[in-house]
TORKESE-863918 format. One record per residue (C-alpha): residue in one letter; x, y, z. Coordinates in steps of 0.001 Angstrom, whole numbers, padded with zeros to 6 digits, always signed. Example, Ala and Ser with C-alpha at 12.3 -4.5 7.8 and 13.67 -1.06 7.14 Angstrom:
<pts>
A+012300-004500+007800S+013670-001060+007140
</pts>
This chain:
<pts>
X+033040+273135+180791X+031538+270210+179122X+034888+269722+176761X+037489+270317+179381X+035476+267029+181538X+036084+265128+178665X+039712+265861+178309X+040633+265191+181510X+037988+261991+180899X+040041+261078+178288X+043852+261882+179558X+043218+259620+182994X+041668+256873+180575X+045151+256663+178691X+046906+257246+181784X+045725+253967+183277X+046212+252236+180267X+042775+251968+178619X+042694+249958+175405X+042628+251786+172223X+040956+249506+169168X+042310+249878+165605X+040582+247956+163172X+042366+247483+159736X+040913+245587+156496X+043097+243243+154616X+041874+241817+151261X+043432+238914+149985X+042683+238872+146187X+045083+235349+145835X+046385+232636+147492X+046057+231915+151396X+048715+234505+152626X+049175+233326+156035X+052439+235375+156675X+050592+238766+156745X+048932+237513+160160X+051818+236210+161700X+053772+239652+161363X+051334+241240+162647X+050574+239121+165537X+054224+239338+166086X+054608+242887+165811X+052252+243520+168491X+053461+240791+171097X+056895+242758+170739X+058332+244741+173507X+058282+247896+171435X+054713+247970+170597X+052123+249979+172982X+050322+247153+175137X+047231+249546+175485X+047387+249401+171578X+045313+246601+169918X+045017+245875+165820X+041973+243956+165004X+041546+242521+161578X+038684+242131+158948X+039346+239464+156871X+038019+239039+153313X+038828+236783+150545X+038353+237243+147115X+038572+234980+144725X+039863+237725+141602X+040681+234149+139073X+037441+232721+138931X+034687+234550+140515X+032317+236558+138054X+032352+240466+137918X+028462+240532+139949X+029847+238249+142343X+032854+240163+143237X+030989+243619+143137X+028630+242027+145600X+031869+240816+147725X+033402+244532+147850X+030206+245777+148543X+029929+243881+151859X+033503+244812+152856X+032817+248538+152474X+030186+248381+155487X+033156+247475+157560X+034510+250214+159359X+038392+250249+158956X+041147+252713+159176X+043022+251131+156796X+043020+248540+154038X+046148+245797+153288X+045778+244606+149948X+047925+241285+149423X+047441+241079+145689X+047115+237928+143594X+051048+237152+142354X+049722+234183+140385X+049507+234115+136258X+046988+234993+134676X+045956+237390+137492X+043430+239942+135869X+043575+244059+136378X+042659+244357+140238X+042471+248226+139752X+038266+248279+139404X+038963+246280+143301X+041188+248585+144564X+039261+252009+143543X+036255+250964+145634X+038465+249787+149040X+038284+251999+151770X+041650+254367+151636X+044019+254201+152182X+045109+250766+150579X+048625+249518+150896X+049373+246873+148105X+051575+243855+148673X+051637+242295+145266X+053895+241846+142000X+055968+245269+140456X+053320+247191+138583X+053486+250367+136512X+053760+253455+138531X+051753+255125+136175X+049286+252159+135938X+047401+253286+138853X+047164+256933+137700X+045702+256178+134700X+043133+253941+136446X+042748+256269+138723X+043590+254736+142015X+045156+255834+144896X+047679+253333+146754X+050657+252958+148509X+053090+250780+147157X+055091+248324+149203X+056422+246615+146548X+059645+248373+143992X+057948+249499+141140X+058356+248097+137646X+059653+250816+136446X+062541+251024+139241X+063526+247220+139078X+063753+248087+135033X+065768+250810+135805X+067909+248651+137834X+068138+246131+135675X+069109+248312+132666X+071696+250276+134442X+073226+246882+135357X+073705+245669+132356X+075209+249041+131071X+077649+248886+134021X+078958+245463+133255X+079609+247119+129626X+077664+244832+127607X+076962+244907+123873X+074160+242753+123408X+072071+240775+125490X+069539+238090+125391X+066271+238559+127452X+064260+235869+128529X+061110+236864+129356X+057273+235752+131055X+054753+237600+130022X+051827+236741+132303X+054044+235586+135723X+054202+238323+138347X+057449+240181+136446X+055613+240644+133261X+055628+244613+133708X+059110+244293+134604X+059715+243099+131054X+057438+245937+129673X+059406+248795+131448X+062630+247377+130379X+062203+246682+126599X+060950+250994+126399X+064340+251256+128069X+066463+249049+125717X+064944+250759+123065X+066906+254329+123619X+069802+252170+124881X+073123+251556+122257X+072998+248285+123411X+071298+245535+121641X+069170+242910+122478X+066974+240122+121811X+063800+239297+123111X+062428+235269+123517X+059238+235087+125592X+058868+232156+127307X+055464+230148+126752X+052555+229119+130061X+052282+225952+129158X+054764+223238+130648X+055175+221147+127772X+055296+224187+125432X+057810+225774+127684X+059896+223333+127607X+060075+222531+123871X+060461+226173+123573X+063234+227009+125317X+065195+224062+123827X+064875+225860+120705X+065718+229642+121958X+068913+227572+123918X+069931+226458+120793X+069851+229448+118511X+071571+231114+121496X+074253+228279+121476X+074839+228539+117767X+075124+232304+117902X+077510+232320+120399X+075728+234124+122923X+076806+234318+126355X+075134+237356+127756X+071691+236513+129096X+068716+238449+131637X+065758+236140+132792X+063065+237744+133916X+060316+234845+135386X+058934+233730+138800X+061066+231462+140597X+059995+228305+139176X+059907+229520+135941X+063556+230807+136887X+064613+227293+138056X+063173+225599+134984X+065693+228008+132321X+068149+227918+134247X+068162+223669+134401X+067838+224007+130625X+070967+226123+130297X+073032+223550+132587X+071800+220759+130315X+072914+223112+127118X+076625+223147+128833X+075705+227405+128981X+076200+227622+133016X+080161+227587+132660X+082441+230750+133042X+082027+231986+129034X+078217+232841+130398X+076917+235741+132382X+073032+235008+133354X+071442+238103+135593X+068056+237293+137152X+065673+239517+138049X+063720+237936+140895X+064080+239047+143988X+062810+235179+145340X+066676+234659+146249X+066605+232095+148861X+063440+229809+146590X+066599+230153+144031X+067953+226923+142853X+071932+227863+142793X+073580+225676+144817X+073930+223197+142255X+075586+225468+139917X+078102+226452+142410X+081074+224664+140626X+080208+225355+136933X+082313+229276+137041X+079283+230643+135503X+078418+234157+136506X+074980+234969+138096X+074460+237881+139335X+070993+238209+141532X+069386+240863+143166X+068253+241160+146976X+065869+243766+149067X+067688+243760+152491X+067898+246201+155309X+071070+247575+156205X+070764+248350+160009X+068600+247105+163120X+065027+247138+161877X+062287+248489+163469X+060442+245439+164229X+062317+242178+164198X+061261+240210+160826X+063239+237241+161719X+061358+236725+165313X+058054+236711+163036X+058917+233275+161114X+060967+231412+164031X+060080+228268+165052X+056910+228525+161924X+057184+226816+158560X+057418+229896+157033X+060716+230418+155403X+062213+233771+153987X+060193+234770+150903X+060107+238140+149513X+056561+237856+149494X+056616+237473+153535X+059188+240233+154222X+056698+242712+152226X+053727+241509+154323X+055707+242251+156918X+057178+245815+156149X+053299+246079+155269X+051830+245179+159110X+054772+247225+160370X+053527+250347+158263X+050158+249808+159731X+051400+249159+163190X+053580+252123+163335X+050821+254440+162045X+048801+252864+164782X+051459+253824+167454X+051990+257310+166796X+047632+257920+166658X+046801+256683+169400X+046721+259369+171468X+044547+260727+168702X+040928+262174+169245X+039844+260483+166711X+042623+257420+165566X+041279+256443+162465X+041732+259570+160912X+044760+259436+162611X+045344+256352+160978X+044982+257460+157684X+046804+260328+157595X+049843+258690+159218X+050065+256156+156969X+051652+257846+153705X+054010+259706+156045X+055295+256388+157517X+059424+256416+157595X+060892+253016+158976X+063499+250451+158836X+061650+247083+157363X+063010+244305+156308X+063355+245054+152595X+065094+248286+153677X+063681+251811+154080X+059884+252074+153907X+058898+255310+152741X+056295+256322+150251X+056369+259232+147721X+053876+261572+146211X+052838+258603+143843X+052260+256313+146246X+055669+254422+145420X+058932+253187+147490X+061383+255932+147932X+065210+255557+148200X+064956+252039+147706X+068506+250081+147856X+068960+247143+146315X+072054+244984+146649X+074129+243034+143684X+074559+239696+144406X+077070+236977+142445X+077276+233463+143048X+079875+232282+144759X+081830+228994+144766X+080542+227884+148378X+077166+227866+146726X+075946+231164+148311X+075381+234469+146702X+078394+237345+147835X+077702+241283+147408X+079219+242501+144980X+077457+246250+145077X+074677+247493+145347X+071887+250197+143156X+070167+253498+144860X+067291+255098+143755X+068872+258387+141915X+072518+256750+142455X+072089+253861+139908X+074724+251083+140412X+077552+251058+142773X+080248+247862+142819X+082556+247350+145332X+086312+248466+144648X+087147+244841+144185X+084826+243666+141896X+085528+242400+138227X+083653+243984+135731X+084916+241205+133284X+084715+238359+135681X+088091+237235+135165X+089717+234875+137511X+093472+236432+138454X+095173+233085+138936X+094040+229465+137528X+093322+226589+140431X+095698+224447+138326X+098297+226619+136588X+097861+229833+139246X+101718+230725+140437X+103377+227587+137935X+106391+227983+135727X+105825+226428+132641X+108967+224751+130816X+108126+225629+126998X+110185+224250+123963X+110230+226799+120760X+110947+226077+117447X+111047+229511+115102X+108951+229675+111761X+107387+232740+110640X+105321+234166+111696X+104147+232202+114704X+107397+232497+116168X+110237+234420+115355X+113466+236687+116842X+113015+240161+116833X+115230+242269+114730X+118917+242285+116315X+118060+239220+119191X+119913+236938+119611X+119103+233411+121716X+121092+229849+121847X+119315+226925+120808X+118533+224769+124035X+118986+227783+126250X+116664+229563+128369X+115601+232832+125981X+113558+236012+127362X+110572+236810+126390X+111266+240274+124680X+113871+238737+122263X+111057+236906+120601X+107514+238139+118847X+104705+236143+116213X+101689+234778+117254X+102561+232419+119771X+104632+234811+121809X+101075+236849+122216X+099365+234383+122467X+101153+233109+125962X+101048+236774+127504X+097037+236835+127233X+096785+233271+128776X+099677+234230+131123X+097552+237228+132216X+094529+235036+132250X+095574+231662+134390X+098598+233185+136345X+101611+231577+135169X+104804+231803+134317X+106338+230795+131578X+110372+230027+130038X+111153+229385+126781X+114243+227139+125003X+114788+227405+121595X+115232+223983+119286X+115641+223070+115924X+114175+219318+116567X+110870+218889+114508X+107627+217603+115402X+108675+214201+115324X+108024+210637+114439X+107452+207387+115557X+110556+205449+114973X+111268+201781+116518X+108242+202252+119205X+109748+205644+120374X+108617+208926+119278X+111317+211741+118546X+111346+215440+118325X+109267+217677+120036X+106439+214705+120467X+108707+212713+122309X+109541+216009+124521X+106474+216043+125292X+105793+213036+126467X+108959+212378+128442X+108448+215400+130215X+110593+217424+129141X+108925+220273+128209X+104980+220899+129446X+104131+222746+126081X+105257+223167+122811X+105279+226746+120873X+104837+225138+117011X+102402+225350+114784X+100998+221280+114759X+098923+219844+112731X+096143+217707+114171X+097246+214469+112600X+095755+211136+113899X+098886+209489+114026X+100094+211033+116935X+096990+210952+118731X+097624+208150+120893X+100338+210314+122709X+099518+213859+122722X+096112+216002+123155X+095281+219179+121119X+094071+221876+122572X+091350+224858+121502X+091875+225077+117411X+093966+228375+116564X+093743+228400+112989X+093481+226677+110072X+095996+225676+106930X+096358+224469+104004X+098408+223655+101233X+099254+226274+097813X+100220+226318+094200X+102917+228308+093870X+104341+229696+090234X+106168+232405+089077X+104239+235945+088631X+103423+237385+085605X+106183+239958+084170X+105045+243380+083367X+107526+244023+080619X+106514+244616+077195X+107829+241274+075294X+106348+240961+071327X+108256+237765+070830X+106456+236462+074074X+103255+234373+071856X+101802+233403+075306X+098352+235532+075527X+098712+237577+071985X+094649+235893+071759X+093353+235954+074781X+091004+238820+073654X+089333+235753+071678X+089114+233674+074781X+085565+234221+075843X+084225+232151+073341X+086137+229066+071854X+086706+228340+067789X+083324+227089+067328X+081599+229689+069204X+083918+232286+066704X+083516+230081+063963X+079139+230302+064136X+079668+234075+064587X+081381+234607+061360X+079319+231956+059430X+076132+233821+060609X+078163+237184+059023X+078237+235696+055882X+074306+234473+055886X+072944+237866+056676X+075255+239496+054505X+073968+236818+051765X+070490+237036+052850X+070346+240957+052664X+072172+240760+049169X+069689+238190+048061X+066492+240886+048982X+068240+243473+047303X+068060+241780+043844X+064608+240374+044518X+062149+242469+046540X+060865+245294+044808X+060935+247767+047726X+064494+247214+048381X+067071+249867+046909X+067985+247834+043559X+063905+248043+042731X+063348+251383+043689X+065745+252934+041535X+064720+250633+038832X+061430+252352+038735X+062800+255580+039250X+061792+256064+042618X+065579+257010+044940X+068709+257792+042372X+070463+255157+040412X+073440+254658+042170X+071606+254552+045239X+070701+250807+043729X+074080+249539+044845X+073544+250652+048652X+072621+247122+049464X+074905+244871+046891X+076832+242145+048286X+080053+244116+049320X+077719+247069+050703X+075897+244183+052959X+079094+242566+054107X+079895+245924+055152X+076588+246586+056926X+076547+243443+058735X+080046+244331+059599X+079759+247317+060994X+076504+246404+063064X+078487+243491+064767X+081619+245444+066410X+078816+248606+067095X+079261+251171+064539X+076157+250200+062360X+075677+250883+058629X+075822+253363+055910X+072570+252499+054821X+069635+250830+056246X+067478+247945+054455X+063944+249991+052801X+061852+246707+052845X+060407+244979+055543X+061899+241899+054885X+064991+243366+054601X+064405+245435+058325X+063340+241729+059838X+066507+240282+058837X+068574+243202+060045X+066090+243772+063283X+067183+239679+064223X+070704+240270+063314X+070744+243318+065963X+069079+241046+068581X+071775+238266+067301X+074313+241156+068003X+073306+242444+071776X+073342+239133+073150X+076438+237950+071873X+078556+241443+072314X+077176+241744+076121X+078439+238151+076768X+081771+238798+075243X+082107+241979+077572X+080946+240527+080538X+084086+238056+080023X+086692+239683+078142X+088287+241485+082143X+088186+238307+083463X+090357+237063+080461X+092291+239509+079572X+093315+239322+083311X+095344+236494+083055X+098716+237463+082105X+099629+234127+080626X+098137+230524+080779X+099636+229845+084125X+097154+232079+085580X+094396+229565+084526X+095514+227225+087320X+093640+227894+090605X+092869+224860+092011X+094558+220701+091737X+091725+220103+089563X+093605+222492+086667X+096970+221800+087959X+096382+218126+087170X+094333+218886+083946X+097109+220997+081972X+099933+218923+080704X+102388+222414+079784X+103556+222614+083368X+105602+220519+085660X+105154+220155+089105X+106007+218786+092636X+106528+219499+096151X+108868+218721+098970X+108969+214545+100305X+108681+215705+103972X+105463+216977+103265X+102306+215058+104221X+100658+215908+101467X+102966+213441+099471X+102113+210497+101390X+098367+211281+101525X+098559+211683+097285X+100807+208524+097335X+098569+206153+099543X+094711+207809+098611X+092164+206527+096162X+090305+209861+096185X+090142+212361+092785X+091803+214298+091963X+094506+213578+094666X+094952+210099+093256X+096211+211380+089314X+098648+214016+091262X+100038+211151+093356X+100470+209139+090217X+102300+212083+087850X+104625+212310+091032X+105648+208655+090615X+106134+209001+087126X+108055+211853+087592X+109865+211724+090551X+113154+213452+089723X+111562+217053+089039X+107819+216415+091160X+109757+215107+094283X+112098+217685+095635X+114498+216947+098236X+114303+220560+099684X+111249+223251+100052X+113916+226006+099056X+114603+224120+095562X+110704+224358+094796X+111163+227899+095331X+113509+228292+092879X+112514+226413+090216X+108974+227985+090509X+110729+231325+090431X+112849+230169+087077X+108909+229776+085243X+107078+227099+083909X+106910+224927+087053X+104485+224724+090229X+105464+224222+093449X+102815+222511+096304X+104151+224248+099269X+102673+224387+103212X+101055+226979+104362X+104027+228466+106126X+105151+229586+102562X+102921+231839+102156X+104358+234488+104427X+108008+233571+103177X+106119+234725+099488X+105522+237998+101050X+107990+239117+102204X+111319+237453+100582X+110160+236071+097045X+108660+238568+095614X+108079+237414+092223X+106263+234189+093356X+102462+234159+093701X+099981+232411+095113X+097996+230588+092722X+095451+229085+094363X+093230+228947+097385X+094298+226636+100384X+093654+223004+100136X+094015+219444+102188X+093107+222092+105055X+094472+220565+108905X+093468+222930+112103X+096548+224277+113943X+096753+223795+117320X+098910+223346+120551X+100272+219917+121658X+100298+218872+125123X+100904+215235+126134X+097822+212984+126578X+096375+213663+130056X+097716+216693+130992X+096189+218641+133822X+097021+222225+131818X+095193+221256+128934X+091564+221716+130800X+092476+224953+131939X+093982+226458+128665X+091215+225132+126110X+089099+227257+128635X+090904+230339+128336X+091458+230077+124351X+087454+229694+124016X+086954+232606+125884X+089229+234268+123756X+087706+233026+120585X+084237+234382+121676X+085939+237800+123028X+087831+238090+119712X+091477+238117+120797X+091963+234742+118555X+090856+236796+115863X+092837+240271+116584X+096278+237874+116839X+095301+235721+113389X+094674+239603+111973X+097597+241116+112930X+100415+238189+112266X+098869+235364+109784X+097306+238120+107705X+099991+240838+108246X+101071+242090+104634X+104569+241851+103751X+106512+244142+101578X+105638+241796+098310X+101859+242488+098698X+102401+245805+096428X+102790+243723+093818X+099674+241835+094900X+097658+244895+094639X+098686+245165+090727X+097866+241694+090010X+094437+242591+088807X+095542+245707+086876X+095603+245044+082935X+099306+245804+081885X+100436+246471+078166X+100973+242283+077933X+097379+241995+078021X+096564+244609+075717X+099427+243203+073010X+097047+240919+070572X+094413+243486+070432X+097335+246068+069134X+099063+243585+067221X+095696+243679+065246X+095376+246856+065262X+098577+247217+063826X+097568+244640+060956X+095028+246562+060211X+096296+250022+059608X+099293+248222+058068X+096828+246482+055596X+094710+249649+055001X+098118+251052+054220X+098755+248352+051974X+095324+248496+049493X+095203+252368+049577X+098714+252246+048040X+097088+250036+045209X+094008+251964+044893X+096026+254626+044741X+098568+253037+042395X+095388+251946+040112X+093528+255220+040418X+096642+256336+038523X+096736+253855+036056X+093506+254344+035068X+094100+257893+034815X+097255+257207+032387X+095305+254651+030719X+092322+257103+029703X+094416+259947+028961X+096473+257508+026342X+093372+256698+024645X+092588+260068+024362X+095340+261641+023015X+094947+259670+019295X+091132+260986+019229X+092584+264708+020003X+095399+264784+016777X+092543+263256+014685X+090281+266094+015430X+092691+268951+015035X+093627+267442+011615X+089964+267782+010337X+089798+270725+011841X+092415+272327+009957X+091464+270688+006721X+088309+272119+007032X+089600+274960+007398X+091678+274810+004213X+089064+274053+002233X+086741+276731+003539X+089908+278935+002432
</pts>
């Protein structure tokens, strides 16, 4: 009877509206965090919320930074007496905040933490149980990571602060980049201002010098802010560079003032999709509280305790109420869905890509779900390339051509007329690529007339050729490989370097037909060492065979003395005489060693120093003798103007058009200024009047031809017994000419750079400047050793066996002399014999 009074007690007390208290706890372990209050005050003055319904607040602050551990035992202590349903922790986002986790474990459950990203499994190890408004490290790393695996990058550069409220971000993401194909590099940024800045000036710089343009900064906003003023100052804010930053602080984002540099930023941004359940933006109006990411979590926060509030107060007993309909909360806040999981940690979270726009204002670009990943819009550029230039989008370009392999050249069977309008597919080379990627790039069009005019000079005040094309308008660009000479400068611009060339020595390639008479080479085998180095070697023969002939006479222990005393055999005396030594010392030099071997120790000292002498010298020789038997005549000895000018065999010149002649002519430098001098001197045969008469005389032999760099393609593929003797030299950068102030010029050097650092530049130089031509087989045999090389060594050979053939015929011839010679003697001795014989033999009858 007693219970069923009290219900109906209780149900008229709610029915007329009788006030139910809720008292929560809310710990401040930082700064003054005044925009928890105001949400909450503004929650409850909302139309939505129950009037009957009222949220009272204990207060505490803690000061986690400086107060001792007794003090702040004694401070969680007192709050613990309070009696509330539930605790709001707004945790300390500062640096150098220490571990809260010995706070949180002795708060009154259950706790919901407003604070910096933090380890999701950082609170199960420490064994505390709380509710998470904030994403968790491990999700924003995920985020982060399958970001920068959906823009497709290869490397990235990761700017990181350890203590500021991301620092676990950073932790989470490096375990992630470490199972990733993608590589990366790590540069921690310092907590000291002054260090800081000194710091990242030098990480800016070793990222400018490797040519990095790929970059994630995780850091508070002013930290943020700070790099990314650095970068600007660095010139690495411009459209080569992709920065993404991780905080979610968007509006306390400096980015406005980057909104004209084209660099790509791409930012990050909790936001609800839909009408939330309390209005966040009513909470801050007409306050000096601005959107902060740190406000909109306090307020999801109230709004979880507010809600939970709502739906227990019909409860017997609302505190328990409380606290078990907190961690089943399900709303609409203002960073999106609010929902907790079994860990305590935001489920399906949605964040939403962000890129910076040219109106100064981030624009979504996609967005990245919680078991999704990372979702772009259909009309998004993965490689952040503009369709159409400001300048040159939708323009027709009027280009002038002039062919020379291989930067531009008619396709097999095309045919255009010079000073016509020719189609693209009739032409390819480098050039003719090279348009179609900036075409593709800036949007524009382009037409191309062929012309035979030249680069052209300055003559009377005008300039002629293509130069003065240029500058009277007449074309807007110029398809020809120019130099960038100074001289015309004052007219035209240069864009983006292309390439570099130079100038060669060109001679006539070794033949590799078998010519005796050809005397050129028969002793090269002898050209490791000079005469004098030859000339020691077989003097120091001759003193060890001396000096070993020497101990044989003299030292008792040597063979000569042994066999004197009875000791080895008697003809073993002459192992060591003077021809027997020669022969030793002989045969020890070219490797084959002796027939005997010296008994005494003097002898052994001389022969062990004469074997040192002997692997020194031969492993010099051989570690020479390719490199010289390589050379298929003396020509082959000239690889740079410093030999060409040296040797006085071979004539030389080049072509008068060529600036090299009137650098040589004019220049005080070595060893340009002796080649300009032999050309005076020799102007008939050094001077040519044609490039295609240097060819041929170079191809006749015995003459070297200074040619452009253009030549060197011509070499492979139409004179194929011409070679290149040398590297490239009086090196110029090739580039395009525009006239001086042109408006495209801006526009294309920004293109060709972000070509150069994408690798195009390179693909084109690989595939036309170093495309082999059908002459390069015989390149590939110019370091084989032909027959030619081989000839001297079997000329002595042939000597040799020849000679051999020559003294066994005497010995042979004397052997039988002797033989005669003894049998003649005796004969006489014989017939004496037999006569006494037989007139013994008559007597005895």
């Amino acid at each position: 009877m007693k219970g069923v009074l009290w219900y109906v007690v209780f149900s008229l007390a709610m029915g007329c509206g009788l006030a139910v208290n809720v008292t929560i706890g809310v710990v401040n372990l930082g700064k003054a965090f005044p925009g928890f209050d105001q949400a909450l005050r503004t929650i409850q003055e909302s139309e939505d919320f129950p009037e009957n319904v009222q949220i009272n607040k204990v207060e505490k602050t803690i000061n986690v930074k400086d107060a001792s551990l007794p003090v702040l035992s004694a401070e969680v202590a007192n709050f613990r007496d309070e009696e509330v349903c539930a605790t709001v922790v707004l945790d300390c986002w500062d640096d150098h905040c220490p571990d809260t986790s010995f706070i949180l474990r002795a708060l009154p459950q259950p706790i919901i933490r407003v604070g910096p990203p933090v380890n999701k499994n950082q609170h199960v190890l420490a064994n505390v149980d709380t509710l998470e408004i904030t994403p968790s490290a491990n999700e924003l790393a995920m985020m982060l990571h399958q970001t920068i695996e959906k823009f497709g990058w290869r490397s990235v550069t990761i700017f990181y602060h350890k203590t500021g409220g991301y620092h676990e971000v950073s932790e989470e993401l490096m375990s992630l980049m470490s199972q990733s194909s993608t590589f990366y590099r790590m540069a921690e940024i310092p907590d000291d201002e002054r260090t800081r800045y000194e710091q990242l000036e030098i990480f800016l710089r070793s990222s400018k010098s490797r040519k990095e343009k790929r970059f994630l900064l995780i850091a508070d906003v002013e930290v943020t802010n700070e790099v990314l003023h650095q970068a600007h100052g660095h010139l690495m804010l411009d459209p080569r560079h992709h920065w993404i930053l991780s905080n979610l602080e968007l509006n306390k984002l400096e980015l406005f003032e980057y909104r004209n540099t084209g660099v790509h930023l791409t930012v990050f941004q909790l936001r609800s999709h839909g009408t939330t359940d309390f209005m966040f933006d009513d909470a801050f109006r007409g306050t000096n509280q601005s959107y902060s990411i740190q406000n909109a979590l306090a307020f999801d926060a109230a709004s979880v305790v507010s809600h939970a509030a709502m739906v227990s107060a019909n409860e017997q007993d609302v505190c328990n109420g409380i606290r078990t309909a907190v961690p089943e909360v399900r709303l609409n806040g203002s960073t999106g869905t609010v929902a907790f999981g079994p860990e305590g940690t935001r489920m399906d979270l949605s964040v939403e890509i962000m890129q910076l726009s040219s109106e100064g204002r981030p624009a979504n670009i996609g967005h990245w779900q919680e078991g999704v990943g990372v979702t772009f819009e259909a009309w998004t550029k993965l490689e952040h390339q503009q369709s159409a230039d400001p300048v040159l989008g939708g323009r027709q370009l009027k280009i002038l051509g002039r062919l020379k392999r291989p930067w531009l050249t008619l396709k097999d069977g095309a045919t255009c007329h010079y000073e016509k309008p020719c189609h693209r597919k009739n032409f390819e080379g480098f050039f003719p690529d090279l348009m179609d990627h900036l075409q593709k790039r800036l949007g524009f069009t382009w037409v191309m007339n062929l012309t035979k005019i030249k680069i052209g000079e300055k003559v009377n005040g005008e300039w002629t050729g293509l130069t003065g094309a240029l500058i009277n308008k007449k074309a807007d660009a110029v398809l020809y490989g120019a130099t960038t000479r100074s001289r015309r400068t004052e007219v035209l611009e240069y864009s983006f370097p292309l390439a570099h060339q130079g100038y060669y020595i060109i001679i006539k390639r070794a033949d590799s037909t078998l010519n005796i008479m050809d005397v050129a080479g028969i002793f090269e085998f002898l050209a490791p060492f000079d005469i004098l180095v030859w000339a020691a070697i077989g003097a120091a023969v001759v003193a060890v065979s001396i000096s070993l002939f020497l101990i044989n006479r003299l030292d008792p222990f040597e063979w000569r003395g042994l066999a004197q005393r009875g000791i080895v055999e008697a003809d073993e005396g002459n192992n060591m005489n003077l021809v027997q030594s020669a022969w030793f010392t002989y045969g020890c030099l070219v490797g084959q060693g002796g027939e005997n071997l010296p008994k005494s120790i003097a002898g052994r000292v001389v022969a062990g120093t004469w074997w040192f002498f002997i692997l020194v010298t031969v492993a010099s020789y051989t570690a020479n003798l390719a490199a010289f038997l390589g050379r298929a005549n003396k020509v082959y000895s000239i690889h740079t103007p410093d030999q060409l000018i040296a040797q006085r065999t071979m004539p030389y010149g080049t072509y008068k058009g060529y600036t090299l002649l009137k650098f040589v002519q004019n220049t005080t430098l070595p060893p340009y200024r002796s080649m300009g001098k032999y050309m005076q001197e020799h102007r008939d045969t050094a001077i040519l009047d044609t490039k295609e008469e240097g060819l041929r005389r170079a191809s006749e032999g015995n003459y070297a031809f200074i040619a452009g760099a253009n030549y060197k393609y011509v070499l492979q593929n139409d004179w194929c017994n011409l070679t290149l003797a040398s590297d490239p030299f009086f090196k110029s950068m090739i580039a395009l000419p525009f006239p001086a102030g042109s408006p495209y010029l801006e526009p294309m050097n920004r293109a060709l750079m972000a070509m150069q650092d994408e690798g195009i530049l390179d693909s084109l130089k690989l595939k036309w400047l170093e495309k082999p031509g059908k002459c390069m087989e015989h390149n590939k045999q110019d370091g084989v050793l032909r027959i030619n090389n081989f000839k001297g060594v079997f000329i002595v050979l042939l000597l040799g066996i020849t000679a051999g053939a020559i003294v066994g015929l005497f010995e042979c011839f004397g052997h039988q002399g002797r033989k005669l010679t003894k049998k003649a003697k005796a004969s006489p001795k014989k017939e004496n014999a037999d006569s006494e014989v037989t007139i013994t033999m008559a007597n005895g009858t």
